[in-house]
C-alpha positions in Angstrom: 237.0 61.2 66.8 233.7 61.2 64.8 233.6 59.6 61.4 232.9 63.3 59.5 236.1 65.0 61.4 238.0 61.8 60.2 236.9 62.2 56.6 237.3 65.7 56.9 241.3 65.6 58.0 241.4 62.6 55.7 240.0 65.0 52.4 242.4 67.7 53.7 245.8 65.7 53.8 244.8 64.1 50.4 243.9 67.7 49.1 247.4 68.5 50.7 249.1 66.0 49.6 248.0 66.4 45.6 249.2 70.1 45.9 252.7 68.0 47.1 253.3 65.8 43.9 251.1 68.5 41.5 254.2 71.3 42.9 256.7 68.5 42.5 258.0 68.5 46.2 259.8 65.9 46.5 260.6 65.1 50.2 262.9 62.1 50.4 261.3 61.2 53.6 259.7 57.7 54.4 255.5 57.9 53.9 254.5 57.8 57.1 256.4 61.1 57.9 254.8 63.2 54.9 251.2 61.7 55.6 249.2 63.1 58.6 249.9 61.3 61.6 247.9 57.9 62.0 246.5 58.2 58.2 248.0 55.3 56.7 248.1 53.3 60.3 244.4 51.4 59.6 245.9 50.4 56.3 245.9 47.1 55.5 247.9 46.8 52.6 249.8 50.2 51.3 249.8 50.3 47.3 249.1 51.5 44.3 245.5 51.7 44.6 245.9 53.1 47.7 248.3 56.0 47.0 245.9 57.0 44.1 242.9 57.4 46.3 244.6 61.0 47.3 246.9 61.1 44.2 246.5 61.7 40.5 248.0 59.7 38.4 248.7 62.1 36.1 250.3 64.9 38.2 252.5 62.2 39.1 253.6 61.5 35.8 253.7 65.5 35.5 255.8 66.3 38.1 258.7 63.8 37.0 258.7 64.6 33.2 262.1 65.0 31.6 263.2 63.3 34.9 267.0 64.8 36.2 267.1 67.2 33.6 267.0 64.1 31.1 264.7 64.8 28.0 262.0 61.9 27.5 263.3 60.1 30.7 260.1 59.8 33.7 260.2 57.4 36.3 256.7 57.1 36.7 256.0 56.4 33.4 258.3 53.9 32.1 258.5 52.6 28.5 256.2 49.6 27.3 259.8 47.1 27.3 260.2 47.5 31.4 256.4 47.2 32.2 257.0 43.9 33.6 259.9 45.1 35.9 257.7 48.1 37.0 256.0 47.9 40.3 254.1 49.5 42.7 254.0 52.9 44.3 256.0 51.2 47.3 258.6 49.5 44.9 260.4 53.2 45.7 258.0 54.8 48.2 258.8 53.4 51.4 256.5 53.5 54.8 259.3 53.3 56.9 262.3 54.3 55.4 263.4 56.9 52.6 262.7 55.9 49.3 265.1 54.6 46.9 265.0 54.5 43.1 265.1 50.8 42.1 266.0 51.6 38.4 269.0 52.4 40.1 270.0 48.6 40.5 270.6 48.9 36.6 271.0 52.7 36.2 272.3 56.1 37.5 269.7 58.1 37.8 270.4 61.8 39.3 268.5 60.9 43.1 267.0 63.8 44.6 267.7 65.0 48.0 267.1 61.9 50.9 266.6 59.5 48.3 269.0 56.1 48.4 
């Protein structure tokens, strides 16, 4: 495949994928199986900085305000005391499996469908 077609598809599914979080889907499904096919294959390490080359931080943050219907609670924006036990995108994103919420070790969270 040429380099401007891979770009292209790349700009699409990023374009796609914004739409995604900015919507607030919310899939349940491991990353590889929302991502086009083969997109995060040539990745060398999956993380924040590389989830936020397609994603906005901030339509992130958006989508998950007031978090299960609980005013002032968002996951992906936690408060300044849990900074240090906040991690990356892939602390709950998985590649190969459906995410989990890890505040759930310590909390009950309401999990939305296909999350663990």
């Amino acid at each position: 495949m040429q380099p401007r077609y891979r770009l292209l598809i790349l700009l699409v599914s990023c374009i796609f994928a914004a739409l995604l979080v900015s919507c607030g889907v919310n899939t349940g499904q491991p990353l590889r199986d929302i991502h086009t096919e083969g997109q995060l294959d040539k990745a060398v390490v999956v993380d924040r900085s590389l989830c936020l080359t397609c994603h906005s931080e901030d339509n992130v943050i958006k989508a998950t305000v007031n978090y299960g219907g609980q005013t002032g609670l968002n996951i992906h924006e936690p408060p300044a005391a849990m900074a240090g036990y906040y991690g990356d995108c892939t602390t709950c994103h998985q590649v190969d499996t459906a995410p989990a919420i890890t505040c759930n070790q310590c909390h009950e969270y309401k999990l939305p469908d296909g999350w663990q």
